[in-house]
N, C-alpha and C positions, 0 to 999 in steps of 0.2 A: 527426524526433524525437518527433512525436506516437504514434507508435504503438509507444513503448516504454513509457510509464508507459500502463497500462489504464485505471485509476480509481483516483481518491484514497479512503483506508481511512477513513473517518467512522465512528467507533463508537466507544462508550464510554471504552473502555479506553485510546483513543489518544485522546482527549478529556483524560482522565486524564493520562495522561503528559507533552501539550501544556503542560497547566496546568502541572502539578509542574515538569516537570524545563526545560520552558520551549523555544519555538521546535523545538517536534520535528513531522513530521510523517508519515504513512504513507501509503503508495502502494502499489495491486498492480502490477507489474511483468512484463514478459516475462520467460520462466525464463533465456534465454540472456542478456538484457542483464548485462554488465559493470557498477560500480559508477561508475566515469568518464562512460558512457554513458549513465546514470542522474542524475549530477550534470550534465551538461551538459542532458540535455532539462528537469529542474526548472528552471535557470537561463532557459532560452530559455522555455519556459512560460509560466512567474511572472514573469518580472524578479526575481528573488532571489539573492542569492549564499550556493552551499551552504558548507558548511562539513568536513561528515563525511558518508556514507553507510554505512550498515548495512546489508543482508541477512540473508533469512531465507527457508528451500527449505521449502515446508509439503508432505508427503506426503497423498495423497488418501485417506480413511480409509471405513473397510467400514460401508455401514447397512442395515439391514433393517427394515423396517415389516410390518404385517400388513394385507393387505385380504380383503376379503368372501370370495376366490378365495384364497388360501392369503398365505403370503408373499413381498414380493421384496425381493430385494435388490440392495445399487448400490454404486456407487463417486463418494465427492463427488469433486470436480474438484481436484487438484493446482495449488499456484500458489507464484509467489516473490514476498514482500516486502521492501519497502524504507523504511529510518527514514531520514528525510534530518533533519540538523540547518543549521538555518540560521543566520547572523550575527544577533549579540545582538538589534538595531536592527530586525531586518526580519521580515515576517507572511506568511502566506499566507491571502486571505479567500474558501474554498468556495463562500460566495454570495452574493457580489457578481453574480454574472452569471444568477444566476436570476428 
C-alpha cells in the first residue's frame, strides 16, 4: 500500500483548502491507482477513515529556459493527484515524525 501514495502535496494552496473547507488533504499518487485503492492505503497509512476521494491527471507541460549555449527545452513530469476528505473528528499530522 506504501507505494501507492508518492508523497503528501504540502503547499500553500492545499494549506488553504485544509483550513477552509476543513479536513482535506492531498497526495501525489501513482497514475494507475484507482480511487478505492487510494482510500484504503490512506486508511492503513494514517489510521484515518477516509471519507471521499477526488482525482486529478495533471499533464506534463513544455519549458524552455535559456543558458549561456542557446536554449533548451524539457518536459516537467506528468503526475496524478488526489484530495482525500476525511471524517469530521480526524487529522492528518505531516510532522509528527520528523
Amino acid at each position: 500500500m506504501k507505494d501507492i501514495i508518492l508523497k503528501p502535496l504540502i503547499t500553500e494552496k492545499m494549506t488553504t483548502v485544509t483550513e477552509k473547507m476543513g479536513n482535506r488533504y492531498g497526495f501525489v499518487v501513482v497514475k494507475k491507482a484507482t480511487k478505492e485503492e487510494i482510500k484504503s492505503a490512506v486508511e492503513e497509512l494514517y489510521d484515518v477513515e477516509v471519507v471521499s476521494v477526488n482525482t486529478m491527471v495533471y499533464a506534463g507541460k513544455n519549458r524552455t529556459r535559456g543558458t549561456r549555449k542557446g536554449f533548451v527545452t524539457g518536459k516537467t513530469t506528468a503526475f496524478k493527484k488526489a484530495i482525500v476528505t476525511l471524517k469530521s473528528d480526524q487529522i492528518i499530522d505531516f510532522y509528527s515524525n520528523v
